[in-house]
N, C-alpha and C positions, 0 to 999 in steps of 0.2 A: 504494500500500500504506500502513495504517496505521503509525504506531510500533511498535505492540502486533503486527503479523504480521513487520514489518521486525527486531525482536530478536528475533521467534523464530527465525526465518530462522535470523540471523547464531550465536546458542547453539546451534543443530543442526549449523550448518556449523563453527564451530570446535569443538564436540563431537568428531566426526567428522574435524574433523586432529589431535586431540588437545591442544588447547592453552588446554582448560576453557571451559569457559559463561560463565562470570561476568564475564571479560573484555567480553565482548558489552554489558549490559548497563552496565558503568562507563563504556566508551567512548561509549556514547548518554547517559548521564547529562553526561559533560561534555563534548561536542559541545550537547545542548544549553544547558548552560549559558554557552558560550560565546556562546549566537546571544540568551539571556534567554527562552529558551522553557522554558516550565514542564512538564516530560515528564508529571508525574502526572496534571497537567490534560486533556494531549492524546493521553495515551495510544490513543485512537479514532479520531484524527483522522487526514488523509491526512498524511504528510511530506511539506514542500516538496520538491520536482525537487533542486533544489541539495545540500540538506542529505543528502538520498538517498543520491545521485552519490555524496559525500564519506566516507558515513559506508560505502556497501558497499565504496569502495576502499579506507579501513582495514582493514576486517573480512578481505578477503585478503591484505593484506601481514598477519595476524596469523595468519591461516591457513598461511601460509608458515615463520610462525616470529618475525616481527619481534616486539618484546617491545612493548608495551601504550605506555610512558612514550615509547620514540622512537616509533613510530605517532603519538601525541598529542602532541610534543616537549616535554613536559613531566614531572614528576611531584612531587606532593603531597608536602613531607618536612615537619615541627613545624608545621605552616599554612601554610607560605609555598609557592607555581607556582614549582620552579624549572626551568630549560631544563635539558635534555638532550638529547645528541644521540651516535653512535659512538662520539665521543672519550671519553665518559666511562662511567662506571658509573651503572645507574642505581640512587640510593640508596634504600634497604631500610627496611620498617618498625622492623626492630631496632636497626637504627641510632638513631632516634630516641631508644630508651633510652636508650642512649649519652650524647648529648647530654643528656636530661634527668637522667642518674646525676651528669654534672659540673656541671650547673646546681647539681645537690641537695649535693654537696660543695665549690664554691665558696661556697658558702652557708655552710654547717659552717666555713668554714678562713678565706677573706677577703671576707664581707659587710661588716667594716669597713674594707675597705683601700678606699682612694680610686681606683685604678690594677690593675690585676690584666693581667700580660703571659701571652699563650695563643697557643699552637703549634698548629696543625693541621698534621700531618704526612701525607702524600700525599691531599691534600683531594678529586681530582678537580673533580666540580661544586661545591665551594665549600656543599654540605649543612652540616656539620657547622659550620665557620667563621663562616660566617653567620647561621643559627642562635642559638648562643652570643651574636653580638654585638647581633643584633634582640632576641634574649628580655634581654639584661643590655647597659647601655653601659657597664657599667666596665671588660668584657673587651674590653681591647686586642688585638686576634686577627692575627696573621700565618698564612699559609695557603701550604705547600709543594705540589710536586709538580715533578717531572722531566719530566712533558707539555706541550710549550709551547699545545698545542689543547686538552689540558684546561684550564690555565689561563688559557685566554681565553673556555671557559663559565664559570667560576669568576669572573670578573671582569663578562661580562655580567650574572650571576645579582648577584652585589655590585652593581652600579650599577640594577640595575631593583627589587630589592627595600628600597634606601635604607640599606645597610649601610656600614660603614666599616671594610671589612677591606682589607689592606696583602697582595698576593701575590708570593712569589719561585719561580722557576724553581731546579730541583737536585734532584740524586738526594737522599732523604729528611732527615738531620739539615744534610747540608752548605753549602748555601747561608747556615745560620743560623750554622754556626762558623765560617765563612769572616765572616762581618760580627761576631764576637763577641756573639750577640746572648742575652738568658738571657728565663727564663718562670718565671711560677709555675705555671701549668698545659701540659702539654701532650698534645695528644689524638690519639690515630690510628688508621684506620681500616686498616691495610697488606691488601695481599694475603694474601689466609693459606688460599687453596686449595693440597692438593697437587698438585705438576704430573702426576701420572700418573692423577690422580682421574676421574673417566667424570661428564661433565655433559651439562644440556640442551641440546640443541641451540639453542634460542630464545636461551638463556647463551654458549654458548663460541661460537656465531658470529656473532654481532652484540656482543657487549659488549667492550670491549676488556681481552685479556690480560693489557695491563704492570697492570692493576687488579684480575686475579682471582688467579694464582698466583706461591705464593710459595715455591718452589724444593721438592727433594722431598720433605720431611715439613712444607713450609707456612709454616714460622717464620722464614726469612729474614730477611724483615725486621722481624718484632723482635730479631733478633739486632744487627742493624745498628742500630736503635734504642736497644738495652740497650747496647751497646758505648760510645756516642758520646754518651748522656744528660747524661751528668758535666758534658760542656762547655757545656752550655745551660741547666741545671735553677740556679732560686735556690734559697738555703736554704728549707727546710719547703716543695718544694714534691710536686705530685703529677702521677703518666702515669694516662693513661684508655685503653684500649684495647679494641677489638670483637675479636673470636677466633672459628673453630669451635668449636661444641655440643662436640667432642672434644678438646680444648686447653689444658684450663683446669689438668691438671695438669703436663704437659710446662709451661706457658708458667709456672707457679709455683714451679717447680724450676729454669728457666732464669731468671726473675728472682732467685731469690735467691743464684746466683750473682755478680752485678751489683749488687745492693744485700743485701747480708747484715742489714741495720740497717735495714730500710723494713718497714713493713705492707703485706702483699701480701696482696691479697681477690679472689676470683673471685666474680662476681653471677651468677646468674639471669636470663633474660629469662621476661615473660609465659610464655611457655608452658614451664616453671620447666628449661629449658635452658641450661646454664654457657655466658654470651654475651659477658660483659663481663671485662676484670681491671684493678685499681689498683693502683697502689704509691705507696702517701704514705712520703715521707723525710724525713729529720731536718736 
């Protein structure tokens, strides 16, 4: 079979489990570009036996449900291949905002500081951590999580993509009060699903839990976050956080509990969805 009969194949068959088209054909795109074969070019051609074999036993572990990123144990976040696998989550295009919203006010606040200390709080894959430190070397980036299997993707993903992030093991702020350790930024991505929420099934049973909810109305862990900030944060410095489309004013009514004196701003993502919140302090 050609490429061009073998995608249509695979878009009717995951059509048909439900688990979108489009899948089908990103997974051929970077299958081939794993092998340096130019799919636009060979669109007509037969597919090697090999590549065949490989590429129709992804297409039904996708048909089943496996999500896309662990099928190909990868996924694309700011540029960078990073690994993924069970342990972790796989990171999200809105996430990326995230990241480039604190790129855009480390910029604003310390483009002149020589040093700039940055928290990622429940990192998982080490997306966000990393990130930050390949796009700027001035952010000195420590990178939490309570998973000791996530933070050993998180450390493979740091060592293969040339990064110099520092990672601890602990439930969210704790490992960093326990070393006294303070930041000018720090960033986090917490669980903030509610637990009685009704998700995908390709979501809630492949991806791991302790990284999708976050107790019953979602905010746990910023609560545990806001609680505990005081003992990490340097002066003038600022939180970046990702949130549900629905959140953004519970989470600004809960920060200004915690900081009464800080500018609290909820952003938009692309598709003008309240995704992000800051709080810059004094």
């Amino acid at each position: 079979m050609t490429f061009h009969e073998l995608l249509n194949e695979a878009k009717e068959r995951l059509y048909q489990a439900g688990q979108g088209e489009q899948a089908a054909q990103v997974l051929m795109v970077e299958y081939c570009r794993q092998r340096n074969i130019n799919l636009y070019m060979e669109m007509d051609q037969p597919m090697p036996e090999d590549l065949e074999v490989d590429y129709l036993e992804a297409v039904h572990k996708m048909e089943l449900g496996q999500p896309l990123g662990y099928v190909l144990g990868y996924e694309c976040f700011y540029g960078y291949d990073f690994k993924v696998n069970e342990d972790v989550l796989i990171p999200r295009p809105e996430t990326e905002e995230l990241v480039g919203l604190v790129l855009s006010l480390y910029d604003d606040k310390f483009s002149d500081k020589e040093n700039v200390q940055v928290f990622d709080v429940a990192t998982g894959s080490g997306a966000i951590g990393i990130s930050l430190n390949l796009e700027e070397s001035k952010l000195n980036v420590i990178c939490t999580d309570i998973s000791k299997a996530a933070l050993e993707v998180a450390s493979e993903n740091n060592q293969k993509l040339g990064a110099h992030v520092n990672f601890l093991c602990g439930n969210m702020l704790d490992p960093l009060i326990d070393r006294q350790l303070k930041c000018d930024i720090l960033v986090c991505n917490p669980p903030y699903i509610p637990s009685e929420e009704t998700m995908e099934h390709s979501v809630v049973d492949y991806e791991p839990h302790v990284a999708l909810f976050g107790g019953e109305d979602g905010l746990k862990f910023y609560r545990d976050v806001f609680e505990k900030a005081h003992l990490v944060l340097n002066p003038n410095a600022f939180l970046a956080f990702e949130m549900g489309f629905n959140q953004g004013q519970a989470l600004t009514k809960l920060g200004k509990e915690y900081f009464p004196d800080a500018i609290i701003t909820v952003h938009k993502d692309m598709s003008g969805k309240d995704r992000m919140l800051t709080i810059e302090t004094k």
